[in-house]
C-alpha positions in Angstrom: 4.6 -16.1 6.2 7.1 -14.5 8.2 9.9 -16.6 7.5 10.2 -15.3 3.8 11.0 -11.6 5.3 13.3 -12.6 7.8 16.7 -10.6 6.9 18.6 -13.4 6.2 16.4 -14.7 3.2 15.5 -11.0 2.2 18.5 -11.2 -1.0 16.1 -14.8 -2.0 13.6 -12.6 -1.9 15.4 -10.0 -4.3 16.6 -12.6 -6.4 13.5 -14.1 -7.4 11.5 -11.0 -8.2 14.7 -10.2 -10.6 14.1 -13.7 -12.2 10.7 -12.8 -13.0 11.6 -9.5 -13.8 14.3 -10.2 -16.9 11.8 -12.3 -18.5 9.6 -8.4 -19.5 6.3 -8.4 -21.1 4.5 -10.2 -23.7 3.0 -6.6 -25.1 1.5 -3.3 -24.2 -0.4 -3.0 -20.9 -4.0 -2.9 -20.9 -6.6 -2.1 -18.8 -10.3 -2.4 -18.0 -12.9 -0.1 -16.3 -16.1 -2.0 -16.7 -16.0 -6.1 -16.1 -16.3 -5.3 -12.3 -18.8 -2.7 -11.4 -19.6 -1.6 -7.9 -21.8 0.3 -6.5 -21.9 4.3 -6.8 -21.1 6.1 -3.8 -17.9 8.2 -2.8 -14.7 7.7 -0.4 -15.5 4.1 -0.6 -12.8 1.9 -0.1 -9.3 2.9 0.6 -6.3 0.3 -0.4 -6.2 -3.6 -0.4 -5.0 -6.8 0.5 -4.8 -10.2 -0.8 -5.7 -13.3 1.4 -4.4 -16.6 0.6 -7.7 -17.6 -0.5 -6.7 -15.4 -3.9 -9.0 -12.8 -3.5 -8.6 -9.2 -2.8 -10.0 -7.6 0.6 -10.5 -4.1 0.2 -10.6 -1.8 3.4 -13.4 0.8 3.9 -13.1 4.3 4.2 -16.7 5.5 4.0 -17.9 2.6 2.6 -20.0 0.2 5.0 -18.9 -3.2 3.5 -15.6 -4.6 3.0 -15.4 -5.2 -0.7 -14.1 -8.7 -2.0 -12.6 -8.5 -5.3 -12.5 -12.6 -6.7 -9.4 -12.4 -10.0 -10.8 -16.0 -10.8 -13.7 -14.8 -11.5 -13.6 -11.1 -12.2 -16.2 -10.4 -9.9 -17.1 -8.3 -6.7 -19.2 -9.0 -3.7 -20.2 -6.0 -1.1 -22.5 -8.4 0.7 -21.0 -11.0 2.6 -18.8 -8.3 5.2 -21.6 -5.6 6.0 -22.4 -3.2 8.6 -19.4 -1.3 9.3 -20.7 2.4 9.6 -18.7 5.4 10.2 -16.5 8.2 8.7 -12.8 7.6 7.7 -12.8 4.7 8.8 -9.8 2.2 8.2 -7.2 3.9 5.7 -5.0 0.0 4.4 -4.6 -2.9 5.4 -2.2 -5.7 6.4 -1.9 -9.7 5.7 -1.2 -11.3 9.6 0.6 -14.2 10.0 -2.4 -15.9 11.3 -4.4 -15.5 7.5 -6.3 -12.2 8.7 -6.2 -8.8 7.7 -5.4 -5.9 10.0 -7.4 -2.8 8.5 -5.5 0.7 10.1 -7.4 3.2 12.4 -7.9 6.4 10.5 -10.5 7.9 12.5 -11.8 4.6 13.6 -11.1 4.0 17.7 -10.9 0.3 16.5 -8.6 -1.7 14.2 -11.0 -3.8 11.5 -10.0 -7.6 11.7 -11.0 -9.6 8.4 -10.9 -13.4 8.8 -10.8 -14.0 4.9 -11.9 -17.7 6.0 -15.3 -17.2 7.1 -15.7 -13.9 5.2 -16.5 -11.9 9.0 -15.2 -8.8 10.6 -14.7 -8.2 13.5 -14.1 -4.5 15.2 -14.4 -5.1 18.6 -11.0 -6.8 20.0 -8.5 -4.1 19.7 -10.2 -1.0 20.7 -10.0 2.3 22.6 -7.3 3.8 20.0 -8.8 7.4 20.0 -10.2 9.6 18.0 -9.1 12.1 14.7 -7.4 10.6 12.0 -4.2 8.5 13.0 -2.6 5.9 11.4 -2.3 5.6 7.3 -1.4 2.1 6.2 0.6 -0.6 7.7 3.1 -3.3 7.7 3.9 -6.6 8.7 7.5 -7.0 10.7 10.0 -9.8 10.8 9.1 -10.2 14.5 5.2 -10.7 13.6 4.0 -7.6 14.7 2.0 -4.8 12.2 3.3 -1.3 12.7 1.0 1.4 11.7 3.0 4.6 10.1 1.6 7.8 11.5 -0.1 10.4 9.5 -1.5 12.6 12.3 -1.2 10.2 15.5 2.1 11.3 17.1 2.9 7.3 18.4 3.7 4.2 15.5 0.7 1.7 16.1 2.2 -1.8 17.0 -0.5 -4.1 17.0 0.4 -8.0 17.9 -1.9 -10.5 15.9 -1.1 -13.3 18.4 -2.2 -11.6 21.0 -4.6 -9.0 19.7 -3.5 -6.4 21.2 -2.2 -3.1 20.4 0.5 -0.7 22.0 0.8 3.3 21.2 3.4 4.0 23.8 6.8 2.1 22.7 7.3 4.3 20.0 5.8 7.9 20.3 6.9 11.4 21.0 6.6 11.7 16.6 4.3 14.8 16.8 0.9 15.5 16.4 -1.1 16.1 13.7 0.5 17.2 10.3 0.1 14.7 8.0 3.7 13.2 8.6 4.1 9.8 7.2 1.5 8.5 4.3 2.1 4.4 4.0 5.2 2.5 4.2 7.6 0.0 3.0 9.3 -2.9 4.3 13.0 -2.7 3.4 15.5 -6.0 2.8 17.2 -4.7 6.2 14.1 -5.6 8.1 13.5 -1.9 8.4 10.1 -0.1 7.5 10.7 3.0 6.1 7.6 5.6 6.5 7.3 7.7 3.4 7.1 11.7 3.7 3.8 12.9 3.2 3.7 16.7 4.6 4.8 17.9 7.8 7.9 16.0 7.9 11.1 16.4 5.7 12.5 13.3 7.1 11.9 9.4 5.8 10.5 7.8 8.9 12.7 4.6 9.3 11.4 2.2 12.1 13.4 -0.5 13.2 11.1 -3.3 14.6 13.9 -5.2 16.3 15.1 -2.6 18.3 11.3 -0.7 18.6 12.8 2.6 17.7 11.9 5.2 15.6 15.0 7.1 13.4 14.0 10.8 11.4 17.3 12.1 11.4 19.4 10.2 8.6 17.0 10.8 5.6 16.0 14.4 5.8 15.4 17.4 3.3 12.6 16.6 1.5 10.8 19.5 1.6 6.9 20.2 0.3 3.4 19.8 0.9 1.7 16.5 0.3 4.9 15.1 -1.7 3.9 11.0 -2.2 1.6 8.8 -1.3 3.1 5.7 -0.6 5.9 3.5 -1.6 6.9 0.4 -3.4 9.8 -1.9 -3.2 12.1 -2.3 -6.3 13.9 -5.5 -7.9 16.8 -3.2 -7.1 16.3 -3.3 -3.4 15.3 0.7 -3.9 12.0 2.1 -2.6 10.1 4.0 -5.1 7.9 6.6 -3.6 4.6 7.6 -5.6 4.0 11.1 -6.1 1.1 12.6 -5.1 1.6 16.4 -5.2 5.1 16.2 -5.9 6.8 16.7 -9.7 9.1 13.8 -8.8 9.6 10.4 -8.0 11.4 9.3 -4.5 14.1 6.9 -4.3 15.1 5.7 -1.2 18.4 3.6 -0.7 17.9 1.3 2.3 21.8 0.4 1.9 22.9 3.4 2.4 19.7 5.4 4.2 19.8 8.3 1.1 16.7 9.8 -0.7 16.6 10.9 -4.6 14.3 13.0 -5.4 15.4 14.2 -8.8 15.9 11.4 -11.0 12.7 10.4 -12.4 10.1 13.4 -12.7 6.1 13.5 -13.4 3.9 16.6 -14.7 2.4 18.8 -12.1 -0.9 18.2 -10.8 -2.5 17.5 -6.9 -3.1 14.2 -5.5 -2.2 12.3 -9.0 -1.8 8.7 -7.9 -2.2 7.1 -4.6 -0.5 3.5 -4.1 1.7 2.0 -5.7 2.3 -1.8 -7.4 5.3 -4.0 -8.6 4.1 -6.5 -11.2 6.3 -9.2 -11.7 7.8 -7.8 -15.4 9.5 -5.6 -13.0 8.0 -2.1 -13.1 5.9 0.0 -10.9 2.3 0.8 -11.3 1.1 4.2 -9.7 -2.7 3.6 -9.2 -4.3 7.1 -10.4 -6.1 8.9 -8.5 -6.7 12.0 -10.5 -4.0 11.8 -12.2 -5.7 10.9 -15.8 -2.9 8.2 -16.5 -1.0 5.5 -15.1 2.0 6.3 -13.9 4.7 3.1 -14.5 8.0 3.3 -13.3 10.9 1.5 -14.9 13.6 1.1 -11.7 16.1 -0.8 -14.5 16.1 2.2 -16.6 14.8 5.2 -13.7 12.8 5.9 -16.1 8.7 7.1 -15.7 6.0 6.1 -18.5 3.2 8.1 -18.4 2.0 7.7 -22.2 0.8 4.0 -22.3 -2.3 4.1 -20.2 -4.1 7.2 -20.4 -7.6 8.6 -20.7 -8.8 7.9 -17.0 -10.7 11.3 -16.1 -11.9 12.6 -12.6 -10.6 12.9 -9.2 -9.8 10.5 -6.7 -10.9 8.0 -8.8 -9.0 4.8 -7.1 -6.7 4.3 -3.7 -4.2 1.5 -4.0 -4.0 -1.8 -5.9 -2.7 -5.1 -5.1 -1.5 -7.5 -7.8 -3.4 -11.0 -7.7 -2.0 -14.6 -9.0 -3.1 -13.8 -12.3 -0.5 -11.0 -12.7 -3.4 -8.6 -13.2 -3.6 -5.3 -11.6 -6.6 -4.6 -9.6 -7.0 -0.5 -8.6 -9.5 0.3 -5.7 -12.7 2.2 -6.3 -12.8 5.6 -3.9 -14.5 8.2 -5.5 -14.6 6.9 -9.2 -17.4 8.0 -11.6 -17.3 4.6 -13.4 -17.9 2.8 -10.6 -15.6 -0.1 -11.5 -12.7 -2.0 -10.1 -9.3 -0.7 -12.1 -7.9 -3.7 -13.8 -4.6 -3.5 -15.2 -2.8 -5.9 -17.3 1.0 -5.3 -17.8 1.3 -8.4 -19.9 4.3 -9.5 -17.6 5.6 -13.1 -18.6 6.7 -13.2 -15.5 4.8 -14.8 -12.5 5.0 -14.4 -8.6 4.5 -17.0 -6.6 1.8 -17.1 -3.5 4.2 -16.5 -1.0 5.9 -13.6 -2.4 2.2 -12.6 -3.9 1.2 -12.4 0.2 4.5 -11.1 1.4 4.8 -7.6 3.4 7.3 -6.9 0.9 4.5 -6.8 -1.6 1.2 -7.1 -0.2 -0.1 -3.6 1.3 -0.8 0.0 1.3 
């Protein structure tokens, strides 16, 4: 798994979700609020990941069972990964190496392990993390490791799936509290770049070879609760989805710059939270309660808010992943229809599994 993101075979990587890109859609996308019902609740799950067993692992926030969303089938099961009580739980989630997922400590003290090949969690090796909210999403490095980017802990959470262990002291000194950094993206550079969120005006850009943190080159991105997370481009850019902000952020890992007046959205608070690339090439910002679906063209900079529409309520989804069937699946949080989001952008494209399950792709 980590091979594919190793630096050197990063422009591969680019090359082939271009391939698939070029090749557009078959039609107008579509999508479907009732084939998978869950059940009704609030704050229930909070971003996703798919295994290489095809299905979708979604991490829980207030929820008490992981929820496993099957794109063969078009089904969900709440049953078979129970018993995880608590507030604010796990906030995304990573794909290991090793075939498990890494949820991330919100206000957990303990990092959720998913073994996706006996359908078990475990939330007892990695431990002791502390409490208040911490860490918001994750990603998976060249070197292995997962680095959890900082919301209100004031240390990046390294956590080592070979070892099972995590470390809060290599890269600290970030600040407490705030809401920093919501989410983050792994760049072609091997870099993971943190995406603003509140407190900070800066682009947190982690550099997992050297351990290091950087929030000096990409800074001046001022307002409250700007985007939500962030999604890698056939262009190489990083597209940040807006979640208070009026505007789309571009981030250029080439040349560490931010944009941040290109592509802009109505007004509105906490509109979509994740982000998706299908493989025709454009960006699907999961809505949240935002009433559409927000898709980004990076060919054209361009942002489509007309196609899908008609999704009322507040925080009605957090985060998607993309499955093998190039559908779009949107996380239920706090949703009134109590149904899995499936989109279908009617790419004619395909990815394959190993881009599908790549840390390029395949997180919140």
């Amino acid at each position: 798994m980590t091979s594919l993101i190793q630096s050197e075979y990063s422009q591969e990587f680019i090359k082939e979700i271009n391939i698939q890109s070029q090749k557009g859609s078959s039609d107008n996308p579509t999508y479907d609020i009732t084939s998978i019902a869950v059940p009704t609740a609030s704050f229930r799950w909070s971003g996703s990941v798919l295994a290489p067993n095809g299905k979708i692992y979604s991490i829980p926030y207030q929820a008490t069972t992981v929820l496993i969303i099957d794109p063969v089938t078009n089904t969900a099961d709440n049953s078979s990964i129970v018993g995880l009580t608590g507030s604010n739980k796990w906030n995304g989630g990573v794909l290991a190496p090793n075939g498990k997922i890494y949820g991330m400590p919100f206000a957990s003290t303990n990092v959720l392990i998913i073994d996706p090949k006996t359908n078990t969690a475990n939330t007892t090796t990695i431990t002791g993390l502390g409490t208040g909210s911490k860490w918001n999403g994750g990603v998976l490095a060249p070197n292995g490791k997962i680095y959890g980017i900082p919301l209100e802990s004031n240390s990046v959470l390294i956590i080592d799936p070979e070892t099972n262990t995590a470390n809060t002291t290599t890269i600290t000194g970030l600040g407490v509290g705030g809401a920093k950094w919501s989410s983050g993206v792994l760049a072609p550079n091997g870099k993971i770049y943190g995406i603003p969120y509140n407190a900070m005006d800066s682009v947190l850009i982690i550099d997992p070879e050297k351990n290091t943190a950087n929030t000096t080159s990409i800074t001046g991105l001022t307002g409250a609760y700007r985007w939500s997370s962030g999604v890698l481009a056939p262009n190489g850019k990083i597209y940040g989805i807006p979640n208070d902000s009026n505007t789309v952020l571009i981030i250029d890992p080439e040349t560490n710059t931010a944009n941040a007046t290109s592509i802009s959205v109505p007004a509105g608070t906490a509109k979509w939270i994740g982000g998706v690339l299908a493989p025709n090439g454009k960006i699907y910002g999961i809505p949240a309660s935002s009433d559409v679906v927000l898709i980004i063209d990076p060919a054209t900079n361009t942002a489509d808010i007309t196609s899908m529409t008609g999704l009322v309520g507040v925080n009605k989804w957090n985060g998607g992943t993309v499955a093998p069937n190039g559908k779009i699946y949107g996380i239920p949080f706090s949703t009134t229809t109590n149904s899995v989001l499936v989109m279908d952008p009617k790419s004619i494209g395909s990815f394959c599994p190993s881009l599908l399950e790549s840390s390029y792709l395949n997180k919140l």
